[in-house]
C-alpha positions in Angstrom: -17.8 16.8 19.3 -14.1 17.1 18.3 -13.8 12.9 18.3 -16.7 12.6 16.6 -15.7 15.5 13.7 -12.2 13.7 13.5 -13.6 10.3 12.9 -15.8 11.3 10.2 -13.0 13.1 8.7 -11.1 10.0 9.1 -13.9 7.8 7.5 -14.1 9.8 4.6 -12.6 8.4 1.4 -9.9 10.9 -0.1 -9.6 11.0 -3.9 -6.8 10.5 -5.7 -6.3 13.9 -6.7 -6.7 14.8 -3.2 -3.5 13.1 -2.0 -1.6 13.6 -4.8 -1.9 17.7 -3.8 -1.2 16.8 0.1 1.9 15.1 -1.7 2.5 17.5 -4.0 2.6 20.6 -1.0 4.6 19.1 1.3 7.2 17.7 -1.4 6.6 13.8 -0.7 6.5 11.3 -3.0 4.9 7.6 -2.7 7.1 4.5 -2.3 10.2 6.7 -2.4 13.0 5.5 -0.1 15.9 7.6 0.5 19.1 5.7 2.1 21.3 7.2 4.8 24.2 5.9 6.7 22.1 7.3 9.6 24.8 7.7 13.1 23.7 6.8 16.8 22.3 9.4 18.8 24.2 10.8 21.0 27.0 8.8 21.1 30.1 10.0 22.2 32.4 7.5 20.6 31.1 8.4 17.1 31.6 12.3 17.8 35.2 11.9 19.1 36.3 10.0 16.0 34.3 11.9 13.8 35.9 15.4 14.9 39.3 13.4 15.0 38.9 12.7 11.3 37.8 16.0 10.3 40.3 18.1 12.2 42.4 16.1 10.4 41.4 17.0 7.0 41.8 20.6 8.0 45.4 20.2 8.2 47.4 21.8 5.3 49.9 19.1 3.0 52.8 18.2 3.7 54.7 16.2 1.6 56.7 14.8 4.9 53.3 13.7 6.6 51.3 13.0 4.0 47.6 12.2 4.0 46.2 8.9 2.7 42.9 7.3 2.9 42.3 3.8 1.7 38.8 1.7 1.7 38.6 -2.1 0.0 36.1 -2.1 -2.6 34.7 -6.5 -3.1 34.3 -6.6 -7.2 32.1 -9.3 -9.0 33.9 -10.6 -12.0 31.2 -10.9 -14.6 31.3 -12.6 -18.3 29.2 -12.9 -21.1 26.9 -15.7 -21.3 26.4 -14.9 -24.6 28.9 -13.0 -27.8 27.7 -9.3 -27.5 27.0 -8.5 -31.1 29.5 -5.7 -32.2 28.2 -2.2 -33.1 27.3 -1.3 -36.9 26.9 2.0 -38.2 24.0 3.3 -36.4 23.9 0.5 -34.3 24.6 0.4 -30.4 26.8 -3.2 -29.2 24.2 -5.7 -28.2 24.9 -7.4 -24.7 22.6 -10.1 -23.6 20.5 -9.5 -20.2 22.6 -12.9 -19.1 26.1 -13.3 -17.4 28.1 -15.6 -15.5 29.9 -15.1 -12.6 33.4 -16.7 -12.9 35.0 -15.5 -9.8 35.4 -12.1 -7.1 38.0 -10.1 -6.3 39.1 -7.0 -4.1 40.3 -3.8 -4.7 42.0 -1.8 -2.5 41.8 2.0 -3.0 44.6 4.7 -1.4 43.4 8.8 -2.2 45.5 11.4 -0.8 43.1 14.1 -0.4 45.1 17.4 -1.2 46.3 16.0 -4.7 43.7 13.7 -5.7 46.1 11.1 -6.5 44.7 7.6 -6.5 46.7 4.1 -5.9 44.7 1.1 -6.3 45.5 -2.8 -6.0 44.2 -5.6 -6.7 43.8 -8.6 -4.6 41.4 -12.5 -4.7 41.3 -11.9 -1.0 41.0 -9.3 2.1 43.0 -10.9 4.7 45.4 -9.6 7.5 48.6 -10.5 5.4 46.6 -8.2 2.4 46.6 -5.0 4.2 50.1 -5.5 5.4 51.3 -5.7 2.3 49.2 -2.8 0.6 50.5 -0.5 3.8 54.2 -2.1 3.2 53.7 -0.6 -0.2 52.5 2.7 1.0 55.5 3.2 3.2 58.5 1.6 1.3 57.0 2.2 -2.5 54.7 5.3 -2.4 55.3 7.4 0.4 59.4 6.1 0.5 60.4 10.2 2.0 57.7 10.5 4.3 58.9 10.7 8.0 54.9 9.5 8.9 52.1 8.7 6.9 48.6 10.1 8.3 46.3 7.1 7.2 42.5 7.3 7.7 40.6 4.2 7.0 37.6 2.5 9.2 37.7 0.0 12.1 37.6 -3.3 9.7 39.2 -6.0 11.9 42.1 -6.5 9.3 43.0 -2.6 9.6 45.4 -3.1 12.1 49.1 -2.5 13.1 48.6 -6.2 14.2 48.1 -7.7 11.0 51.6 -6.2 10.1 53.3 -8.8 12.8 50.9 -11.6 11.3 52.7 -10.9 7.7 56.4 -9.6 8.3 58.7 -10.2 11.2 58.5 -8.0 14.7 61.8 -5.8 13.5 59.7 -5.3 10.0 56.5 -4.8 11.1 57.7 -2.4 13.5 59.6 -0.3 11.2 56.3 0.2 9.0 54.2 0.7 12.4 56.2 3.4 13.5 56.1 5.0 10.0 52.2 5.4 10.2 50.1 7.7 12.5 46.4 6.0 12.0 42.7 7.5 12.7 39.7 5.5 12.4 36.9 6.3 11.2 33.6 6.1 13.8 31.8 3.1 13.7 28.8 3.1 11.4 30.8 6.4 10.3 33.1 4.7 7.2 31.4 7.3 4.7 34.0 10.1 6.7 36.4 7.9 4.7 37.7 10.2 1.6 38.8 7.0 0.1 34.9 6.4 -0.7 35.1 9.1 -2.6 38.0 7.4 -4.4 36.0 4.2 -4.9 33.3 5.7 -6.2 35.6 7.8 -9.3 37.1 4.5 -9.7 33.6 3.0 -10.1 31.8 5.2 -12.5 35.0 5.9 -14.6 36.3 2.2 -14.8 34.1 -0.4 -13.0 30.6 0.1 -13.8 30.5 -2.8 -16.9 31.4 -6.4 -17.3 35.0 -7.3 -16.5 35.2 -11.3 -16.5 38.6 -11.8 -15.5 41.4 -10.9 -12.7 44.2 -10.5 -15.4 41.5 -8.3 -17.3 40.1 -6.5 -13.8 44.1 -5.6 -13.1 44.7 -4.2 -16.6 41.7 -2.1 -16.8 42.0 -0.2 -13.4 46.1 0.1 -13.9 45.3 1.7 -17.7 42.4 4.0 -16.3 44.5 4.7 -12.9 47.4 5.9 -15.3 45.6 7.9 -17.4 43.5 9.6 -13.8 46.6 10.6 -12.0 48.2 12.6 -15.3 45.5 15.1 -14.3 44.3 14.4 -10.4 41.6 16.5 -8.8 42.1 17.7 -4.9 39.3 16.6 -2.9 37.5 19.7 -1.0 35.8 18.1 1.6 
């Protein structure tokens, strides 16, 4: 009796208004997609990183073992197929719906959490020799007082003390090595990254229009990132 009941219930056409109250109480909506960097179910890997990279951001600053996070961010260079028209007095600028694409770049992205400071760079390529060179920087140019960096970053292939020995000589790339203490990020886990959070203030307050040009692309970001760190804000994760 029960089968037969639910089968006529299930045969029944609903109205339109029906489901969109059925929607309505239980707070759905149709062809709405939310998306989640969802992690692995119990998987022990991703919780001992995870806790690893939170238990360090619980740790107060100190200026001699400072806390950085850095994330790459790939950039499309994009140009005008057409001359935007210029605004007039209660006119907007006029940009065509067409672009071209005249090349990519990369842009790394350093945030120290407790100050909010950001460091960017700007590269054509992500290689091994890349990231050498950005951490170099970190050590020798940024962070020249430190007696060890804490870095955070995720398990890229290129994030490694052994892309250091692929760019510098063994005494050099040692010396930097031993100036970093490094904790990855768990895999499928890169949004425990600060430095996301760094990409994405870089992104909305510099990035998010058409830049057609590396030399243009590196004189933006170094004007905005200028301008950001006068005034930094901590990140309270």
């Amino acid at each position: 009796m029960l089968a037969e009941a639910s089968e006529v219930i299930l045969e029944t056409p609903l109205s339109r208004a029906t489901i969109g109250r059925v929607l309505q109480r239980n707070a759905l909506h149709l062809l709405i997609n939310e998306y989640w960097c969802i992690p692995p179910e119990e998987d022990a890997d991703f919780v001992a990183a995870m806790e690893d990279v939170l238990n360090v951001y619980t740790q107060p600053y100190n200026p001699k073992q400072p806390l950085w996070c850095m994330d790459e961010k790939p950039y499309q260079l994009l140009g005008e197929a057409r001359t935007p028209i210029p605004m007039r007095p209660g006119k907007n600028t006029k940009i065509d719906s067409e672009y071209t694409r005249p090349g990519t770049a990369c842009i790394a992205c350093f945030i120290q959490p407790h100050t909010g400071r950001i460091i960017h760079d700007v590269r054509a390529t992500r290689t091994s020799v890349d990231w050498a060179e950005w951490i170099k920087r970190l050590v020798d140019e940024i962070e020249p007082e430190a007696e060890k960096i804490i870095l955070v970053m995720d398990n890229l292939n290129v994030h490694a003390k052994a892309s250091l020995y692929k760019a510098f000589s063994p005494a050099e790339a040692f010396r930097i090595a031993s100036k970093l203490e490094i904790h990855y990020t768990p895999k499928h886990g890169s949004w425990l990254d600060i430095a996301e959070i760094g990409i994405h203030i870089m992104s909305t307050e510099c990035l998010d229009r058409r830049i057609s040009t590396f030399e243009s692309l590196n004189a933006e970001l170094k004007a905005w990132n200028d301008d950001y760190d006068q005034n930094p804000t901590p990140i309270s994760w």
